[in-house]
Every structure is written in structure tokens, then in C-alpha cells.
C-alpha positions as CSV (number, residue, x, y, z in Angstrom):
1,X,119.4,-35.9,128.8
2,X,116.9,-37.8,131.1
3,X,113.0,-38.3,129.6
4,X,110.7,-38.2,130.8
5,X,110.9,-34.1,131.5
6,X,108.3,-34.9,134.6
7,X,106.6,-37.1,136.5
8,X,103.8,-39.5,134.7
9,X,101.0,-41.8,135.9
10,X,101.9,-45.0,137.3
11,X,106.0,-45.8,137.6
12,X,108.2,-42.9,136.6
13,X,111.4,-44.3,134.8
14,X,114.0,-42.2,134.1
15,X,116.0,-43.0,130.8
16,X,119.8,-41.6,130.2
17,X,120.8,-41.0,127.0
18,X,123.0,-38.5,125.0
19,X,122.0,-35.4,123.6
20,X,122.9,-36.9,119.5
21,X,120.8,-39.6,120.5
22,X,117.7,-37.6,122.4
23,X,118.1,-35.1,119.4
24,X,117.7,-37.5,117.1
25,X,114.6,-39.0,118.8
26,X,112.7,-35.6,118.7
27,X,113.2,-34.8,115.5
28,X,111.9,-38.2,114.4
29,X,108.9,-37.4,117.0
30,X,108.7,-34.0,115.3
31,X,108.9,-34.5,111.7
32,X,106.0,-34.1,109.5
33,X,103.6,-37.0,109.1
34,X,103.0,-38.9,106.5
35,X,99.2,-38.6,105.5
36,X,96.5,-40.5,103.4
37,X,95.7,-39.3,100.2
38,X,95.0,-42.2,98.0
39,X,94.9,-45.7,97.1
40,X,97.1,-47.1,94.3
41,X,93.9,-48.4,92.6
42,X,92.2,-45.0,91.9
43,X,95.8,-44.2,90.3
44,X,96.6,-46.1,87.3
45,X,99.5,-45.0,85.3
46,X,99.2,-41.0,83.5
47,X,97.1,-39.8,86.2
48,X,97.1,-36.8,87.6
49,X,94.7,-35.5,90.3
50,X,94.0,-32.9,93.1
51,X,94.2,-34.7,96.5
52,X,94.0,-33.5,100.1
53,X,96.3,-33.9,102.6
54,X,95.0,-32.9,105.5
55,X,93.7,-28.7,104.3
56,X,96.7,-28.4,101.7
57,X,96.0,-29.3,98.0
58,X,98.5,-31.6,96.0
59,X,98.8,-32.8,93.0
60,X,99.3,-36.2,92.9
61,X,100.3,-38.0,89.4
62,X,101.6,-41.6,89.0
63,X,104.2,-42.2,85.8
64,X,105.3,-45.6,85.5
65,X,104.3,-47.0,88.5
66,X,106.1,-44.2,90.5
67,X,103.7,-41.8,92.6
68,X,105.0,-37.8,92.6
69,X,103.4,-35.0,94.8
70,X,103.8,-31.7,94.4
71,X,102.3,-28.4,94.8
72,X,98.9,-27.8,93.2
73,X,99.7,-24.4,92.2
74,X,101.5,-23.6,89.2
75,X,104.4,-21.2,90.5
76,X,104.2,-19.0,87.8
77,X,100.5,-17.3,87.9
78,X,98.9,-20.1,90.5
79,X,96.5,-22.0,87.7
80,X,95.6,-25.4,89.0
81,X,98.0,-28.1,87.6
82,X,95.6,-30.8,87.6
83,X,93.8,-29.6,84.9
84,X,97.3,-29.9,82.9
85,X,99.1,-32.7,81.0
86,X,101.3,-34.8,81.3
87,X,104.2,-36.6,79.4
88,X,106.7,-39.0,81.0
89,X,107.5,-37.1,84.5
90,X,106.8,-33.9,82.2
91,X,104.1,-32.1,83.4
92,X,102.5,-28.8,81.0
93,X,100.8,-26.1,83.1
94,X,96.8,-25.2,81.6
95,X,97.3,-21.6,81.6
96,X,100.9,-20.6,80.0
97,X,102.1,-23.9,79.0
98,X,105.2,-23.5,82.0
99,X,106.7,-27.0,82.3
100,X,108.0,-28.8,85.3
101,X,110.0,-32.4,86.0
102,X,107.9,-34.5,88.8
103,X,110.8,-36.5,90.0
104,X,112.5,-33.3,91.3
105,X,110.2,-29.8,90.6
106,X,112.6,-28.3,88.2
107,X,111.6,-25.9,85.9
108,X,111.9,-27.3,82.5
109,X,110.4,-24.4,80.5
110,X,108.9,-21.3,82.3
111,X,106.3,-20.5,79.2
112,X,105.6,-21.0,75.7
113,X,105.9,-16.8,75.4
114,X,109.0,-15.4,73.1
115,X,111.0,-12.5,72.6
116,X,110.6,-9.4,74.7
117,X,107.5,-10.8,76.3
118,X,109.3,-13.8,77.9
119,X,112.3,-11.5,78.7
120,X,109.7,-9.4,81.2
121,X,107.9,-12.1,82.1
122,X,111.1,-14.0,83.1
123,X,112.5,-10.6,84.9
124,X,108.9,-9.9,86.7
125,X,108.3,-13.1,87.6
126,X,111.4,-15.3,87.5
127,X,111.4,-19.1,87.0
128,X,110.5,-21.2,90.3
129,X,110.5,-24.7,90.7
130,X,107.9,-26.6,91.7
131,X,107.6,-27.6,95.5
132,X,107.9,-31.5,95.6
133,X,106.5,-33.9,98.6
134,X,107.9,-37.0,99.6
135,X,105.4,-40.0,99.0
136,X,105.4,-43.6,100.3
137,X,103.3,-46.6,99.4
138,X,101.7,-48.3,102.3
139,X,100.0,-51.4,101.1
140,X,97.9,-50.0,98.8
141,X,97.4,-46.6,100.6
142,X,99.6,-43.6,99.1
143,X,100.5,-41.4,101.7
144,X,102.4,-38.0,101.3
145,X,104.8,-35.9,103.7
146,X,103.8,-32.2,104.1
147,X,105.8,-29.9,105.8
């Protein structure tokens, strides 16, 4: 691989490499950045709260000194989550009481609804877990990776 693809201003130099190594390079180049959302001081432990990365709404929520993104929307009808609760890493959607983990978006329960109700509501609209982001601590600026 030789980059620069063309000629720049100034001195052109031309750098050989090999392809796992110029592959690599792009997709680092390429990757989604890491964006402001937050400073640790607005976040003291048990909070939860809507933040903006860039137009995309997450829901930010720090549990033991750990921060956790993840979608704003609950997965099963699309209520806001950060109007829900939390316990531990356990967070309790507003509308149907659906439950999800933080550290990893699983779905711990999909509603508080029984019997044949939460047999169609399972087959209708099955379980999905909830989209996690990666986060990273910058200082104190919390920063969060969107695809």
C-alpha cells in the first residue's frame, strides 16, 4: 500500500506499508468517535439522564462509579428510559415495567404482564436487548462511542 493516494501540498512522501497494517490504520481513522456528553460531576452515583451525543439520544446512568450508555428508547413500545428506575445495573422501564442489565443490555424481564397476555405480547413483540455504547472517562469529561 503506498499513502498518500495523491499528491499534497508542499513535499509528497510516499510511505510503504502492508495491507494488515494500512487496514488496520483505516479502520482506526474510520471508527466511530468518541463524543462529549457529560462531566462526571453532574453524575453522581444512581443517576440516570437523557444526553446528546451529537443528534442521537442516550441514556446515560452511573452505578458505582461505572458510567453505562445505552439506547434511550425502551425496545419494547419506545417509552423514554430516563424517566425509569434504577437498582444496581438494573434498570425498570416507566411504561411496562420491562427490565434491562446496563453492563451488557440484556433483557432481564420483558414486562410485569402474565399469563396469555405476556405469551402474545412476547410472540408479537419478542424480547430485545437493549443497544449498549461504549463510554470512556476523559478527565472529568464522559465521552460515548456511537456507531
Amino acid at each position: 500500500m503506498t499513502w498518500p493516494p495523491g499528491p499534497q501540498s508542499g513535499t509528497v512522501r510516499t510511505i510503504k506499508c502492508s495491507q494488515e497494517y494500512f487496514s488496520t490504520i483505516v479502520s482506526q481513522v474510520t471508527s466511530p468517535l468518541f463524543i462529549p456528553v457529560a462531566t462526571t460531576p453532574e453524575f453522581p452515583d444512581g443517576t440516570l439522564r437523557k444526553v446528546m451525543a451529537g443528534d442521537t439520544g442516550i441514556l446515560l446512568a452511573r452505578v458505582n462509579g461505572q458510567f453505562y450508555a445505552t439506547g434511550l428508547l425502551c425496545p419494547h413500545l419506545g417509552a423514554d428510559l430516563s424517566e425509569g428506575t434504577l437498582n444496581g445495573t438494573i434498570l425498570t422501564c416507566p411504561m411496562h415495567n420491562s427490565q434491562f442489565d446496563l453492563r451488557d443490555g440484556r433483557v432481564v424481564r420483558w414486562t410485569d404482564l402474565t399469563g396469555v397476555v405476556l405469551n402474545y405480547a412476547k410472540r408479537s413483540n419478542p424480547p430485545r436487548p437493549l443497544p449498549c455504547y461504549p463510554v470512556r472517562i476523559d478527565e472529568e469529561t464522559v465521552l460515548v462511542q456511537i456507531p
